[in-house]
N, C-alpha and C positions, 0 to 999 in steps of 0.2 A: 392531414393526418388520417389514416386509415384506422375506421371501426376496430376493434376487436374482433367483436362479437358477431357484427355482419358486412364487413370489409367495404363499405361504404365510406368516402369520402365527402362525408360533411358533418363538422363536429360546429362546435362554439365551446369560445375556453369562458370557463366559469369561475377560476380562479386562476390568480400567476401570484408565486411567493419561492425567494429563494429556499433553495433545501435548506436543512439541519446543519450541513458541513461547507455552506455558502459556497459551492464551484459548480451547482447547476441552479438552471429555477426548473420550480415545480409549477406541472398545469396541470389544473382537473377542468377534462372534456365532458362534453355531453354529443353525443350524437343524434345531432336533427333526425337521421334517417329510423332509427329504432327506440332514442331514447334512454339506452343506459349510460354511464358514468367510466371514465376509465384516468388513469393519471401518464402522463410523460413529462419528462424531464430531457431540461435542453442543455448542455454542456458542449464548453469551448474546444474544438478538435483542433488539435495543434497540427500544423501542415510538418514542421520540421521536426525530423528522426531524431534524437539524442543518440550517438553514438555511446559505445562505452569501450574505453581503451583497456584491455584484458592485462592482467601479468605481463605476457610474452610478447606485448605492444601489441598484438591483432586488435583490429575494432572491429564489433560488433553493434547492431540495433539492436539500443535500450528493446528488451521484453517483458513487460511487468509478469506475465504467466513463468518465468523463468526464475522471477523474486519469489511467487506464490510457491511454486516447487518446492523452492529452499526452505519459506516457511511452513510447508505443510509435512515435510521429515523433518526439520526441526518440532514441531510442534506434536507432531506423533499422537498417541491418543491426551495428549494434555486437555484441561479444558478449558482452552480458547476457542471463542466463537469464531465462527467464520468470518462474520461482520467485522470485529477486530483486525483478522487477518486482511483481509480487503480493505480496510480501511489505509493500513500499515502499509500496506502496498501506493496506495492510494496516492498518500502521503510519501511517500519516500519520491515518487516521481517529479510530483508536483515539484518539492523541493530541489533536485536534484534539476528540471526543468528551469524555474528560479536560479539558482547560484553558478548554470556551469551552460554555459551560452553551445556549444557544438559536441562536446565532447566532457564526457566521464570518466574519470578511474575508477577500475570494477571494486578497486578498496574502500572510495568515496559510497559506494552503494553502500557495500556489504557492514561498513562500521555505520552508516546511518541506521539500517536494517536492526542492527545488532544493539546499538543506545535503544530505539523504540523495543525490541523485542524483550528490554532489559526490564524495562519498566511493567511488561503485562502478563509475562512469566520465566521468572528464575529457570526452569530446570529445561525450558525450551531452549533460553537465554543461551546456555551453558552447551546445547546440544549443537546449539547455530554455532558458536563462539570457536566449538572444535571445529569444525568443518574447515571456515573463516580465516582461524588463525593456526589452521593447520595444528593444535596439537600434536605431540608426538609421542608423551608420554604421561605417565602417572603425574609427576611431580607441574609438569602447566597444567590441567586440572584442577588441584588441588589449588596450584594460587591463584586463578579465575575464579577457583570457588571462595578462598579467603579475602580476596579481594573484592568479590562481590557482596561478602557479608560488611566488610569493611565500609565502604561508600552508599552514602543514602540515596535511594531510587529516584531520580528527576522525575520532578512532578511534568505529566503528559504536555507533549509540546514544548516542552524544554532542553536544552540541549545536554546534555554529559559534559561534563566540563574536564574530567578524566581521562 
């Protein structure tokens, strides 16, 4: 692993402990050559693409930057942290990785996307939900929104049962 600081290749790891969200470990280096401290993290890169089978049957390669889009005009100036939003993402693939061995429906993303985004903000919720479900008018609004007051928020990591 290459220095930071003075792009030296010779550290010693001084610690290894998995991350806060257990899918990398964390390593604090030190570098023999200058002596400062620097941290990296080691995570599993998966060789195999997730496709995602669109509406119109085209597939595409899974793009998490193309889920972050979604949520970054859903989310507009709301205030959701970034970290969340990354996270969200994060999680959405991993899962979606887990349960659907070659292939996605872009609906399987987007109602995952849409149960998390339900739980860490309503009015984003609501913003993604139109896009999503195509909205068309006043009156599906209105009962996305009634229906959202209706049913209680799943506590995080838990699925919508709705």
């Amino acid at each position: 692993m290459r220095c930071p600081y003075c792009e030296r290749d010779k550290d010693k790891v001084t610690d290894s402990r998995p991350s806060d969200s257990g899918d990398a470990i964390r390593r604090r280096r030190e570098c023999l050559a200058c002596g400062k401290r620097f941290t990296t993290y080691e995570r599993v890169e998966r060789t195999e693409r997730l496709m995602v089978v669109k509406r119109d049957g085209t597939r595409v390669p899974f793009d998490p930057e193309k889920v972050m889009r979604g949520l970054a005009a859903a989310c507009g100036k709301r205030p959701v942290p970034a970290d969340a939003k990354e996270r969200l993402v994060r999680e959405v693939e991993e899962e979606m990785h887990r349960e659907f061995e070659r292939e996605v429906p872009s609906l399987a993303i987007g109602k995952r996307v849409a149960d998390k985004l339900r739980a860490i903000d309503h009015v984003a919720y609501i913003r993604f939900a139109s896009e999503y479900y195509q909205f068309s008018s006043a009156g599906e609004f209105q009962r996305e929104i009634d229906d959202l007051a209706e049913r209680p928020v799943p506590e995080p990591g838990q699925p919508d049962l709705f």
